[in-house]
N, C-alpha and C positions, 0 to 999 in steps of 0.2 A: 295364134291361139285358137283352141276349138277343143271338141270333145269325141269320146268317143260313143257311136251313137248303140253298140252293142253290148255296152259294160253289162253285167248282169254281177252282181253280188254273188261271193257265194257265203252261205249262214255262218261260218267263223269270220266274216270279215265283218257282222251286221256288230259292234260294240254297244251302239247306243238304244237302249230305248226311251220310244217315246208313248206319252200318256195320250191316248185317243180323247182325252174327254176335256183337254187343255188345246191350244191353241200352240204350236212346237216351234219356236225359231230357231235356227242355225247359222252361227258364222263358222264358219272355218280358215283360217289365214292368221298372217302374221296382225298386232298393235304395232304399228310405227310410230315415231310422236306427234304428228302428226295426226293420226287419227285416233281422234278421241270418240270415247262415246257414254260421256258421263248423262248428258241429255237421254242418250235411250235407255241406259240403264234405269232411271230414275222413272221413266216412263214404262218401262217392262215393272217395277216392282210397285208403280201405280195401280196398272190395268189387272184386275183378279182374271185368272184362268189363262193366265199368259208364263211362258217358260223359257227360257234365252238360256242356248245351250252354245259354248263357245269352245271349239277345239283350236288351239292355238299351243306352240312349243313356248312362249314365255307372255304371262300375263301382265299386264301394268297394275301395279299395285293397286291403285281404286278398282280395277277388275276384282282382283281378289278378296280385297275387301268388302266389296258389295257381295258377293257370292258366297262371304262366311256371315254377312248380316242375314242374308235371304236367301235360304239356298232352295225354298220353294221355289222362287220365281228366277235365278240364274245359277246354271251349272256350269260349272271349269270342269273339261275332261282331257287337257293339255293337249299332249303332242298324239297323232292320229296317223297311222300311215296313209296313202294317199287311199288305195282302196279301201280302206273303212270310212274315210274320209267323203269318198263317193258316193259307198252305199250309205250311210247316214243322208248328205244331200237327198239321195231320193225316198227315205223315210220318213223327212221332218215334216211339218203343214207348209211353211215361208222360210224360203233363202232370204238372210240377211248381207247386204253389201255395205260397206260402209267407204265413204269418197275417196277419192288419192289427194293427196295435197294438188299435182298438175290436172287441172280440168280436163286435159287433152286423154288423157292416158285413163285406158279402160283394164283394169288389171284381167290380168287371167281366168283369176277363178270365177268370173261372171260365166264367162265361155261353159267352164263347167256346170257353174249352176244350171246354163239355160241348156244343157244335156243329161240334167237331171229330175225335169219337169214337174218343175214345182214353182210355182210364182215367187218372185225376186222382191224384195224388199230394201231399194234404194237409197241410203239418208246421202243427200247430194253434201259437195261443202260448199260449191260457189250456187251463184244463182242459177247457172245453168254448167254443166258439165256433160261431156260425151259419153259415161255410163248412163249416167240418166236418161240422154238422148234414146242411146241403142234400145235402152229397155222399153222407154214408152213407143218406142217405135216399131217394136216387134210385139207391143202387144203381150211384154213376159212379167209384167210386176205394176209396183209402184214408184215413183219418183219425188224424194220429197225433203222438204229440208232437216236438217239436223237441227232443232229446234221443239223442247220438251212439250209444247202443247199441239203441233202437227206431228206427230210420233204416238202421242197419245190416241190424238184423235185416226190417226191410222191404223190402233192396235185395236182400238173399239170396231173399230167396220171390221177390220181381219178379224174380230173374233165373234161378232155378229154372221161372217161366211161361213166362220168355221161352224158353228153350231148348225148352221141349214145348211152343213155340208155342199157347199156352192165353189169354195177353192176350186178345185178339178175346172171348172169352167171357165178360170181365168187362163189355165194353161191350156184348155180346148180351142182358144180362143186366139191364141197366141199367133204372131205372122209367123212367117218361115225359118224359125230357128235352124232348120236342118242345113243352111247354109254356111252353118259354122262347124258342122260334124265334119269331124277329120275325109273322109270320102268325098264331101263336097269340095271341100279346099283342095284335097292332091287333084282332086278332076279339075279346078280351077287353075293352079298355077301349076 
């Protein structure tokens, strides 16, 4: 897995917008059953000035229902092609990850996240899991459990950076993501 580090959008592929003056999350991927995420929802329509925008081909009905109670604070905009998909990552504030059931296994669209620089927002499911790892290890997000008041209290600091426009500096700050850019890999193996 990796990304492409030259992707560039072009303005018909930009679908979504986002509110500069809210705090903009992003998932894009499939609800397996598995991953739930009634905790963060419940936590995004907590926190004022927060938006949880979800491109996904089928929602889980508490998905959607949360998003016809509150459609301030979560948007369903379903299925996305992959490039719009991309350029959306690199327009939101916080990529949203949310865990795989196997701790081992780091799904893909992390890769792409971290080629879309913009800090990653990880709800782990075990204590410790190898997305989590990657992330707090390269320095590209946060790590933290799927659990409604560490969620909360995550969205309040993310939305404290966002106001002093200090985000950018989490991704400044980041280790060597370029490790994972397609270029580095064919040069690698």
């Amino acid at each position: 897995q990796g990304f492409d580090p030259e992707f560039q959008a072009q303005e018909h592929e930009r679908q979504l917008g986002f509110d500069p003056s809210r705090l903009e999350l992003l998932y894009t991927g499939s609800f397996y059953s598995f991953r739930r995420a009634e905790a963060l929802l419940d936590a995004v329509i907590s926190v004022p000035d927060v938006r949880l925008t979800v491109a996904t081909i089928s929602a889980p009905d508490y998905l959607v229902q949360a998003a016809r109670k509150h459609p301030e604070s979560i948007r369903l905009v379903g299925f996305m092609p992959h490039r719009a998909a991309l350029a959306a990552q690199r327009d939101c504030d916080v990529l949203l990850n949310i865990a795989n059931a196997d701790p081992v296994q780091v799904p893909g669209k992390v890769f792409e996240y971290l080629g879309a620089g913009k800090p990653i927002l990880h709800l782990r499911g075990s204590a410790q899991d190898a997305t989590g790892a990657l992330i707090t290890s390269l320095k590209a997000g946060w790590d933290i459990p799927t659990e409604g008041p560490a969620i909360v209290a995550s969205l309040r600091e993310l939305c404290d950076l966002h106001r002093e426009q200090r985000l950018k500096e989490i991704v400044d700050q980041r280790n060597d993501v370029q490790a994972y850019a397609w270029p580095s890999l064919a040069g690698k193996w």
